[in-house]
MARGUVEX-677776 format. One record per residue (C-alpha): residue number from 0; residue in three letters; x, y, z. Coordinates in Angstrom, 1 decimal, padded with zeros to 4 digits. Layout:
% MARGUVEX-677776
{atom NUM, 'ALA', {X, Y, Z}} ...
***
This chain:
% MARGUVEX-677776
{atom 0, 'UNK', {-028.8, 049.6, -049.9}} {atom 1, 'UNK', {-025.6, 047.8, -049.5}} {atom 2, 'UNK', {-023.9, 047.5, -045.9}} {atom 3, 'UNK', {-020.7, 045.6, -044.6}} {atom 4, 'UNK', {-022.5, 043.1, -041.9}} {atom 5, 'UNK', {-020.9, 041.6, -039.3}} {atom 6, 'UNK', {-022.0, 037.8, -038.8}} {atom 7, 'UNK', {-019.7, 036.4, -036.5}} {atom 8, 'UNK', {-016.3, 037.2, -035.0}} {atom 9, 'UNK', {-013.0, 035.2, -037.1}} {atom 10, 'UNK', {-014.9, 036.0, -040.4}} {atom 11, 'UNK', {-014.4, 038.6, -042.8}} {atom 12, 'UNK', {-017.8, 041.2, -043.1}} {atom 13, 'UNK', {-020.0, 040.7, -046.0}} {atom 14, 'UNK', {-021.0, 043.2, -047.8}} {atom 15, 'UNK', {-024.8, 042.4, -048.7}} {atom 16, 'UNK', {-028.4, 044.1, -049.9}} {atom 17, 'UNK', {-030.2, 045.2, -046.9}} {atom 18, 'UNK', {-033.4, 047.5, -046.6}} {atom 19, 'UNK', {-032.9, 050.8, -046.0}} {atom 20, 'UNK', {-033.8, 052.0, -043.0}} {atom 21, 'UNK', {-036.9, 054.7, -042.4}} {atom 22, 'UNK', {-036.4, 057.2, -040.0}} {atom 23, 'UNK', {-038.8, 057.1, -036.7}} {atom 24, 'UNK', {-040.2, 060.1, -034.3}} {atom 25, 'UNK', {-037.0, 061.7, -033.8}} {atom 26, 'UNK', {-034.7, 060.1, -035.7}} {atom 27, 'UNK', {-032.3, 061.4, -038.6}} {atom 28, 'UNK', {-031.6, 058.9, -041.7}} {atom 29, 'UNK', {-027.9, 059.6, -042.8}} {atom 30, 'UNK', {-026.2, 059.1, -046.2}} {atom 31, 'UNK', {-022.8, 058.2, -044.6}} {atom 32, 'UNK', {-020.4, 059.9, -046.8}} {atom 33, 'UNK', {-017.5, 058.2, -044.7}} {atom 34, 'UNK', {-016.8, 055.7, -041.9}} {atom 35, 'UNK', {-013.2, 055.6, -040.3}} {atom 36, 'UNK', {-011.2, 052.1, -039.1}} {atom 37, 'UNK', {-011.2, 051.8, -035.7}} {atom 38, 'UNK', {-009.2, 049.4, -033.6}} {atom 39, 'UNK', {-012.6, 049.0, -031.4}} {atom 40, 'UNK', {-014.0, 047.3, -034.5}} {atom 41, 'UNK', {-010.5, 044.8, -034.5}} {atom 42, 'UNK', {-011.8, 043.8, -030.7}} {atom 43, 'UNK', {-015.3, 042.3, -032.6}} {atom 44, 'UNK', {-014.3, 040.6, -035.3}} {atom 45, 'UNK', {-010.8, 039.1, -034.2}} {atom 46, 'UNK', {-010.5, 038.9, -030.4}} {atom 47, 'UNK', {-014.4, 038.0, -029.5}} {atom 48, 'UNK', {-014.8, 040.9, -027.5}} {atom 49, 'UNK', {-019.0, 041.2, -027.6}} {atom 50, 'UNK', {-021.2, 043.6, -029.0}} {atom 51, 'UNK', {-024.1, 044.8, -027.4}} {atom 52, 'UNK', {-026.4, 043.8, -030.2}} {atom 53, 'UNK', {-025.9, 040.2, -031.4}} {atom 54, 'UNK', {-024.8, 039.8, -034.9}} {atom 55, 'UNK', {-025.7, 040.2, -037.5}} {atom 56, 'UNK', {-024.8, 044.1, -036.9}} {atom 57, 'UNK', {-023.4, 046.7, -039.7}} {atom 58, 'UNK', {-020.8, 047.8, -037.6}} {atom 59, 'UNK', {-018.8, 051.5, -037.3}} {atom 60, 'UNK', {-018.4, 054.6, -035.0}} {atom 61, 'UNK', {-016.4, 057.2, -037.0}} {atom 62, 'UNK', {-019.0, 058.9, -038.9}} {atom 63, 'UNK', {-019.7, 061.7, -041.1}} {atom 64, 'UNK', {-022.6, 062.4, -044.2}} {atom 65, 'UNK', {-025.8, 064.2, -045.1}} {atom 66, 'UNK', {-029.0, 064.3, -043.6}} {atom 67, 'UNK', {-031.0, 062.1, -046.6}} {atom 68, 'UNK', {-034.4, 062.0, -044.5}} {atom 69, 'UNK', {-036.3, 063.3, -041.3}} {atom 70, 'UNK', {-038.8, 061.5, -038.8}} {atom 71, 'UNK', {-042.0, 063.2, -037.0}} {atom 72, 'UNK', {-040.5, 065.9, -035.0}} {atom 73, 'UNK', {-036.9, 065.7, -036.4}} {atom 74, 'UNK', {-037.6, 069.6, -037.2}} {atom 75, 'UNK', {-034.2, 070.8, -036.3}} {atom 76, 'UNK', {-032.4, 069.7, -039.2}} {atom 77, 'UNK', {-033.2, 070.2, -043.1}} {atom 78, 'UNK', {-032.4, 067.3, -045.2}} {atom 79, 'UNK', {-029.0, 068.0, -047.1}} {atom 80, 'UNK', {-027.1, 069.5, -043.8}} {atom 81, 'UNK', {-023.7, 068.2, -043.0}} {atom 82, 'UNK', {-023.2, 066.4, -040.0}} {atom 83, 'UNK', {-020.9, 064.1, -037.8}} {atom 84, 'UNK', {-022.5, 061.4, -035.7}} {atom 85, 'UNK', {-020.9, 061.1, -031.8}} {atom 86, 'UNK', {-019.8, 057.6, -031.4}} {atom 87, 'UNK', {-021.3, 057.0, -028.3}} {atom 88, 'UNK', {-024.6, 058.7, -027.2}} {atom 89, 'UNK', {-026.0, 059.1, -023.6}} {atom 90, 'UNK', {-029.9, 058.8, -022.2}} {atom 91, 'UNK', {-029.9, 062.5, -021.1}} {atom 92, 'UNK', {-032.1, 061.2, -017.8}} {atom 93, 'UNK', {-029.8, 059.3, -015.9}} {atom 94, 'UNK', {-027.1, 060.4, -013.3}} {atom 95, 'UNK', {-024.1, 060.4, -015.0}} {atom 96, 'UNK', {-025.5, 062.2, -017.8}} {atom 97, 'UNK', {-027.3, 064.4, -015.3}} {atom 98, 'UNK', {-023.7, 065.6, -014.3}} {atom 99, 'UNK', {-022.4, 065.9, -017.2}} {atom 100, 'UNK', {-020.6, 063.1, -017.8}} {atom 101, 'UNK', {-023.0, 061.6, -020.5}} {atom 102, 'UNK', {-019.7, 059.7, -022.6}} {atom 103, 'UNK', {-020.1, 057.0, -019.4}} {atom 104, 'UNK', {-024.1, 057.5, -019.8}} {atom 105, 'UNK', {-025.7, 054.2, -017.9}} {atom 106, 'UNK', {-027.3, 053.2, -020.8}} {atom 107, 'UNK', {-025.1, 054.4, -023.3}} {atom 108, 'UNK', {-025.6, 053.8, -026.7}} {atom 109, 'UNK', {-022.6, 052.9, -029.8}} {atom 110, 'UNK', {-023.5, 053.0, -033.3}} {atom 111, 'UNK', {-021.9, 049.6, -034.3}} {atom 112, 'UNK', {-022.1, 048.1, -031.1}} {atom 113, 'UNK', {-025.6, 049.0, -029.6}} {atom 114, 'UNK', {-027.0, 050.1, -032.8}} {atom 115, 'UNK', {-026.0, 049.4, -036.6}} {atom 116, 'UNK', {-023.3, 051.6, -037.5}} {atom 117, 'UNK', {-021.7, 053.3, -040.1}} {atom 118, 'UNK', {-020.2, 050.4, -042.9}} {atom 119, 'UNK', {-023.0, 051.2, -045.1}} {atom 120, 'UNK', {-024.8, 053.8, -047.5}} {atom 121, 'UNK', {-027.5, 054.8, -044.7}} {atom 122, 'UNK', {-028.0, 054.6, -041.0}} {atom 123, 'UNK', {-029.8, 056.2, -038.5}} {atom 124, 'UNK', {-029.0, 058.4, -036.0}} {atom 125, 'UNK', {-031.3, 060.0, -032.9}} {atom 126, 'UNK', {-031.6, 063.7, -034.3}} {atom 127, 'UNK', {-031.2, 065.4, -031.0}} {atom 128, 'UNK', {-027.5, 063.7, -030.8}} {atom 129, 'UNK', {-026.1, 064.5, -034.6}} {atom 130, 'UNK', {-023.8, 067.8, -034.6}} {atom 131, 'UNK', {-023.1, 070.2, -037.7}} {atom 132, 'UNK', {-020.2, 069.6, -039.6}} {atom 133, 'UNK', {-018.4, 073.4, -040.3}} {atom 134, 'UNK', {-018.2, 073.6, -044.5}} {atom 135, 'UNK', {-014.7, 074.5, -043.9}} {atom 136, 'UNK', {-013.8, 070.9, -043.0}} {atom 137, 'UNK', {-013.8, 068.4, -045.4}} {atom 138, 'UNK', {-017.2, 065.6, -045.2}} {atom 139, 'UNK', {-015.3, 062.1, -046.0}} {atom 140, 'UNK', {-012.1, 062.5, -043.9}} {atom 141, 'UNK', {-013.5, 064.3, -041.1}} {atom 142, 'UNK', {-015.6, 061.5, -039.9}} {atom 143, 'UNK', {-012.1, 060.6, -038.0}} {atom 144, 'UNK', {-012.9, 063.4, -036.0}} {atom 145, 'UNK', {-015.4, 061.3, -033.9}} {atom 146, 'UNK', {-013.5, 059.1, -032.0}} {atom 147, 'UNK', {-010.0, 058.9, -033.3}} {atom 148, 'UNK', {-009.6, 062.8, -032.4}} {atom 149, 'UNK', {-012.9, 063.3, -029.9}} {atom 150, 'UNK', {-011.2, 060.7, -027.6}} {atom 151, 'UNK', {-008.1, 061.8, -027.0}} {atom 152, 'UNK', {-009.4, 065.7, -026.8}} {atom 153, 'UNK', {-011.3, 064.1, -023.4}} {atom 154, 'UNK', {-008.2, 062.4, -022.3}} {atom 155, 'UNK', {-005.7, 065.1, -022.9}} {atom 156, 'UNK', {-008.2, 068.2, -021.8}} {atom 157, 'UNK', {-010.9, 066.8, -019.4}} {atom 158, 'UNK', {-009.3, 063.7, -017.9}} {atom 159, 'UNK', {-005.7, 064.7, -018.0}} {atom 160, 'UNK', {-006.3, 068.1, -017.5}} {atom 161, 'UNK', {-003.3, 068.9, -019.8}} {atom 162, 'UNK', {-001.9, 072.8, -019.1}} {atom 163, 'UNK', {000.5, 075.1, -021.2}} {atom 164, 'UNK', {004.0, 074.2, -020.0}} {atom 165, 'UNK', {003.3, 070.6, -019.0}} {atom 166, 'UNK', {005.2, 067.7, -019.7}} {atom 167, 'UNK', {003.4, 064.8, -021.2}} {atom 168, 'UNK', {004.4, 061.4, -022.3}} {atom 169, 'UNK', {002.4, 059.6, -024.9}} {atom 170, 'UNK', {003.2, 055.4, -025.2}} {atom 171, 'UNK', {001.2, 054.2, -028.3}} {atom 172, 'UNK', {001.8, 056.2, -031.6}} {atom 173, 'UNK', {-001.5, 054.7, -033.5}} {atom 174, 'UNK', {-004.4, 056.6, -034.4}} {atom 175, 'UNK', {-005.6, 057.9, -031.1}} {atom 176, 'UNK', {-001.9, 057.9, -029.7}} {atom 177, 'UNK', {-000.4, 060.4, -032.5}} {atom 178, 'UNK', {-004.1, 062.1, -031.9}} {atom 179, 'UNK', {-003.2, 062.7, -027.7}} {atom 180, 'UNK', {000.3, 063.9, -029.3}} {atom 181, 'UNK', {-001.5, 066.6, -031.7}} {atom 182, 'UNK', {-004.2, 067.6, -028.5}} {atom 183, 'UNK', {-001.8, 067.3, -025.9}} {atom 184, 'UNK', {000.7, 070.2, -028.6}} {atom 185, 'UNK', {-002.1, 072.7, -028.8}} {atom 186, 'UNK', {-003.0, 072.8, -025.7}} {atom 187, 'UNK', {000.6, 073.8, -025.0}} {atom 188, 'UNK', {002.3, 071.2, -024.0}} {atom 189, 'UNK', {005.6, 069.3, -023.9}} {atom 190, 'UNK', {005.3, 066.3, -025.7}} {atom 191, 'UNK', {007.6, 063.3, -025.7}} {atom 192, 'UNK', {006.0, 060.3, -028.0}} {atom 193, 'UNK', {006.9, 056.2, -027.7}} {atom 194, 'UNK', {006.7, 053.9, -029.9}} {atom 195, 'UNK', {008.9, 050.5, -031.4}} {atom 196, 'UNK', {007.7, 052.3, -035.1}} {atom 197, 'UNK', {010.2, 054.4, -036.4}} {atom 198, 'UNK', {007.6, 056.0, -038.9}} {atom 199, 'UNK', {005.3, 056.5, -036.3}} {atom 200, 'UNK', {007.4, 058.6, -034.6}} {atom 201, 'UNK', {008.3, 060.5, -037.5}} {atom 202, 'UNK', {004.3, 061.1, -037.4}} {atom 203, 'UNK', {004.5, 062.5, -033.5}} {atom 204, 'UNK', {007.1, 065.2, -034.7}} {atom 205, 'UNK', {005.3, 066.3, -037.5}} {atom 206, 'UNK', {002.1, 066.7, -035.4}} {atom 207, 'UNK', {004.0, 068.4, -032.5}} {atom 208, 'UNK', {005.8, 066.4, -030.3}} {atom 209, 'UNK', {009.1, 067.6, -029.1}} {atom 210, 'UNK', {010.9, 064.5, -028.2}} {atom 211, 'UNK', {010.6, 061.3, -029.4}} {atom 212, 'UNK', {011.5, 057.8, -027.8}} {atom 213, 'UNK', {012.1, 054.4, -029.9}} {atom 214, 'UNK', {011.1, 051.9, -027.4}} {atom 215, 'UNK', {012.8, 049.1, -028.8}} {atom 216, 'UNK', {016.0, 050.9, -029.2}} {atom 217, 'UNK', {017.1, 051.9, -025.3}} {atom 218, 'UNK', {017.5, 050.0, -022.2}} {atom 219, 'UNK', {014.9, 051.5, -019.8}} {atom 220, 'UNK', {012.1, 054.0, -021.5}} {atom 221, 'UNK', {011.2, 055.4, -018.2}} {atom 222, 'UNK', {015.0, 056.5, -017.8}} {atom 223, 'UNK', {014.9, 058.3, -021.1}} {atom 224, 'UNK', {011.7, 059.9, -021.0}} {atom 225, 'UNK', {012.7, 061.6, -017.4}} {atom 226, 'UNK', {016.2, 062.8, -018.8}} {atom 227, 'UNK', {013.8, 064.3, -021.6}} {atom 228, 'UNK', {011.7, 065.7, -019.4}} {atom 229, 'UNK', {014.1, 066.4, -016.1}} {atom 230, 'UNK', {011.7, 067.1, -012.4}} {atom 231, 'UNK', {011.8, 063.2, -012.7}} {atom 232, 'UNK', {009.4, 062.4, -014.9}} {atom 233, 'UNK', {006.6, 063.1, -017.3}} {atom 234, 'UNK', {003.9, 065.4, -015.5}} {atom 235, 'UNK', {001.1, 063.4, -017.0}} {atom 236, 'UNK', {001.1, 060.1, -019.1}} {atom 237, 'UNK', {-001.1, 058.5, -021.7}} {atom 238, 'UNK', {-001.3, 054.8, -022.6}} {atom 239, 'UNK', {-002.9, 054.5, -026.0}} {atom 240, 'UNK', {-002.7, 050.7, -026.8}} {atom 241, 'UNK', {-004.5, 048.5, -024.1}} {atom 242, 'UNK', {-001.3, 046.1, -023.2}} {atom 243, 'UNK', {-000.2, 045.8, -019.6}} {atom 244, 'UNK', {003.0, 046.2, -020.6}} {atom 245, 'UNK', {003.2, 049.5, -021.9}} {atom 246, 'UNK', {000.8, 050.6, -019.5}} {atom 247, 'UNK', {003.0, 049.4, -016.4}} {atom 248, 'UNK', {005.6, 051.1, -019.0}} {atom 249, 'UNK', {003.8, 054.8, -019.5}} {atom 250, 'UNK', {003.2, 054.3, -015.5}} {atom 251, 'UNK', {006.8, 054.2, -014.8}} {atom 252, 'UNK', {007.4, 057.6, -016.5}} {atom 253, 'UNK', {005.5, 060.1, -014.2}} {atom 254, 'UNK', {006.9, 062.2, -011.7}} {atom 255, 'UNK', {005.9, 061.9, -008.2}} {atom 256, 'UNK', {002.2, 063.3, -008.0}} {atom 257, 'UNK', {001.8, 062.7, -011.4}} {atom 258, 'UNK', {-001.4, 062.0, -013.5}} {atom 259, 'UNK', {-001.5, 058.5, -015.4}} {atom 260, 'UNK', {-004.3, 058.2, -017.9}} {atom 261, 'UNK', {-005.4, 055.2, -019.4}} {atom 262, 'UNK', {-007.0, 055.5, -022.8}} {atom 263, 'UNK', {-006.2, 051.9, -024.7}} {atom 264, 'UNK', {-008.7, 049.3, -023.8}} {atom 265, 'UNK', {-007.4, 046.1, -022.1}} {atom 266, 'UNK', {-009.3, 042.8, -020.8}} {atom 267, 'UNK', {-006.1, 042.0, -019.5}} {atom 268, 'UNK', {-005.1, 042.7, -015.4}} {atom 269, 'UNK', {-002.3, 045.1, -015.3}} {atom 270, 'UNK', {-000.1, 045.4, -012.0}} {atom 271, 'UNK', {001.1, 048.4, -010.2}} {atom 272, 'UNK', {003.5, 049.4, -007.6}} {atom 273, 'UNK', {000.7, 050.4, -004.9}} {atom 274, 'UNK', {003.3, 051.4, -002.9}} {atom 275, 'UNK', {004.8, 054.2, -005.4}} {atom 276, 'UNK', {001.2, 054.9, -005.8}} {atom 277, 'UNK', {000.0, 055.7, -002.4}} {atom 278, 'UNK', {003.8, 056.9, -001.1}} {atom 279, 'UNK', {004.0, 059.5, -004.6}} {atom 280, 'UNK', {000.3, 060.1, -004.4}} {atom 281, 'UNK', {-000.3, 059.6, -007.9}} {atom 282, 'UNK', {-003.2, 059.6, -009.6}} {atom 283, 'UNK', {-004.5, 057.0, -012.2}} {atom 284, 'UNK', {-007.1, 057.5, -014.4}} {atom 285, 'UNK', {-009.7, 056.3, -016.9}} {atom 286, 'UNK', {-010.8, 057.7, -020.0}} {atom 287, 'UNK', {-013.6, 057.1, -022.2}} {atom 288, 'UNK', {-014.5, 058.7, -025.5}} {atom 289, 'UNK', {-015.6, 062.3, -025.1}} {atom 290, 'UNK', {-018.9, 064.4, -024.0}} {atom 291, 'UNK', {-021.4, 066.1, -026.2}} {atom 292, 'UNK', {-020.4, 069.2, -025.3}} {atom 293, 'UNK', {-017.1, 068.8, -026.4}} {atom 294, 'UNK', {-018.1, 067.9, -030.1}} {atom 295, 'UNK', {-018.2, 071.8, -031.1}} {atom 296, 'UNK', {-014.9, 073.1, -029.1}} {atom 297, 'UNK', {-012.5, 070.0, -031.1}} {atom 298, 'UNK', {-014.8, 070.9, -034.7}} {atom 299, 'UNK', {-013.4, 074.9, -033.7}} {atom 300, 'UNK', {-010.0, 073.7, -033.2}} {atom 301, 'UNK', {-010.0, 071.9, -036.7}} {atom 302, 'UNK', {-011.4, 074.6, -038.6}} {atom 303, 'UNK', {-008.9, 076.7, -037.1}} {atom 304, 'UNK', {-006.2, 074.5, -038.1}} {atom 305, 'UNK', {-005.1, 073.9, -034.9}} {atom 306, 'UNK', {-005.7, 070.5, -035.1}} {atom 307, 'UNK', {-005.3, 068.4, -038.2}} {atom 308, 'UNK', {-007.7, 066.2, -039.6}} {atom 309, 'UNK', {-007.6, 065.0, -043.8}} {atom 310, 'UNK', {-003.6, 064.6, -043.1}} {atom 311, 'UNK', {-004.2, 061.5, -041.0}} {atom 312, 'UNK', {-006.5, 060.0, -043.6}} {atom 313, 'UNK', {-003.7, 058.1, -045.4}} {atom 314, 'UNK', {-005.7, 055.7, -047.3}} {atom 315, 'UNK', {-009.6, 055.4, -048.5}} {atom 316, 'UNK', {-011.8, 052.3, -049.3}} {atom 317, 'UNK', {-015.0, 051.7, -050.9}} {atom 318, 'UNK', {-017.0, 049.5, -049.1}} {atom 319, 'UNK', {-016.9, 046.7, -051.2}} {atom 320, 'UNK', {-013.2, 046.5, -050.3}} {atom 321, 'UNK', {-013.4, 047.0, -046.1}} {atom 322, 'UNK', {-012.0, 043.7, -045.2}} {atom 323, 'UNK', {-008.7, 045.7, -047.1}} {atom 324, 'UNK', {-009.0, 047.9, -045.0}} {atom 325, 'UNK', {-008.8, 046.2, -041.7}} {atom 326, 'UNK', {-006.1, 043.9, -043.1}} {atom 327, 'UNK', {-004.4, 047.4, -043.2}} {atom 328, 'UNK', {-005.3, 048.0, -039.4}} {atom 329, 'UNK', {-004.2, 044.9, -038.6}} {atom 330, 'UNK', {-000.7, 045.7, -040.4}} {atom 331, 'UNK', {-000.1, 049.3, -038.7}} {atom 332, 'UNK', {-000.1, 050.7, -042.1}} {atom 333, 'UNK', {-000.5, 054.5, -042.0}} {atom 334, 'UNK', {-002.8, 056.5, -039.4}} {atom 335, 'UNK', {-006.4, 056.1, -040.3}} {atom 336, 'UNK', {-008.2, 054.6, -043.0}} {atom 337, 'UNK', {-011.2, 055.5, -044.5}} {atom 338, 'UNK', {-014.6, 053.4, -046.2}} {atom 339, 'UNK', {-016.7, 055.1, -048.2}} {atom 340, 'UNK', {-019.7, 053.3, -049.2}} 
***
């Protein structure tokens, strides 16, 4: 089969032969029908962030296919089914996951990080952990669905703890910043969306914010975004990039006793006003992908049309062309990107 591997971070992937891998006890093999561009596969290859397995790794998260094979005891599924694949999948056994909190599992596992991934025509996948994909959503575009939408739905609903009638700033309009925005708008909320991307922004109105905020284009965001929402500030804020600066930036836009969550992944420090944060009591929070159990209530929200999904696909690759498609991440062109092997 042919896979994009990943050899070594500063180089492009090559997309090679490689066997095709055979299903063990348990295990599903997949015929990925599509793989979305994520900005966690960015962190590998340009900024030397380290995976779990050493290269060379076939890396991606976002997926969705067909069940193409079955291992001893795999008798849940029927080859053919639809499926997504979680990005990140939890031991079941330990505490975390024991509480219910399996997306920060001890010994968490990430296809493309932990495990090869989804740049290729087949992978595997533990059976127990692959969910059904609804025949009223489409297969290719809707492997978005696990991360870049899956994410922020644990942020905005579980983490955030987003309620109709509250006021919510999102900084960040990228794939899972725009995604917080469309959560964040059916779940009933106010939504006021920054960005420096004109475009972008354009993006938050059409997928529910209310108010929109060019950062580049006013003095002081934090001043804008209270007069948008008035009681001082935003009730809960989202960082979606990962940069001190707009996080210390999202920060500065919450009322007193206000929720900040962070959702963008930084190595960088970022400072605080301790002060405002012990004298307002505000909360700050972290947010990592999303729980099992979740999976099924975003799927319903899609198929209802609540949520969209094959909008935000703005462009599709076949694999022989994904080091396009990152050049296209790398640019900020459109919302999400699509291979297809």
């Amino acid at each position: 089969m042919k896979a994009a591997v990943f050899h070594a971070a500063h180089q492009p992937l090559a997309v090679e032969e490689v066997p095709t891998p055979v299903p063990s006890a348990g295990e599903g093999l997949i015929k990925v029908a599509g793989c979305g561009v994520c900005h966690t596969d960015l962190h590998y290859i340009d900024h030397d962030v380290p995976t779990f397995k050493k290269p060379p790794l076939v890396l991606g998260h976002e997926v969705s296919g067909e069940i193409a094979g079955l291992g001893a005891g795999a008798t849940q599924w029927k080859e053919g089914a639809r499926v997504l694949l979680p990005a990140v999948y939890g031991c079941g056994q330990c505490a975390m996951c024991r509480t219910g909190r399996e997306n920060i599992c001890e010994k968490m596992m990430m296809f493309g990080n932990n495990v090869d991934g989804g740049y290729a025509e087949y992978m595997l996948a533990p059976a127990k952990d692959v969910i059904p994909l609804p025949d009223e959503l489409p297969l290719v575009e809707s492997s978005i669905i696990a991360d870049a939408v899956t994410t922020p739905y644990h942020a905005v609903v579980n983490r955030g703890q987003v309620k109709p009638g509250d006021s919510v700033v999102v900084v960040g309009c990228g794939g899972i910043g725009l995604n917080l925005v469309q959560v964040a708008s059916a779940v009933g909320a106010k939504v006021i969306a920054v960005d420096v991307i004109d475009s972008k922004l354009e993006w938050a109105k059409k997928l529910g914010a209310q108010a929109t905020v060019n950062a580049k284009n006013v003095e002081r965001v934090d001043k804008e975004v209270r007069k948008l929402a008035g009681g001082g500030g935003a009730d809960i804020g989202f960082e979606a990039i990962g940069n001190p600066v707009t996080q210390a930036q999202a920060f500065s836009c919450i009322r007193a006793g206000g929720r900040f969550v962070m959702v963008g992944y930084s190595e960088k420090p970022m400072t605080l006003d301790s002060g405002r944060v012990m004298y307002r009591e505000m909360e700050i929070i972290g947010s990592l992908g999303c729980r099992a159990v979740d999976y099924p209530r975003v799927l319903e929200l899609a198929r209802q049309g609540r949520i969209k999904v094959k909008e935000l696909v703005t462009a599709q690759f076949p694999l022989d062309q994904i080091n396009a498609a990152f050049d296209t991440l790398r640019k900020g062109e459109g919302i999400r990107s699509v291979v297809i092997p």
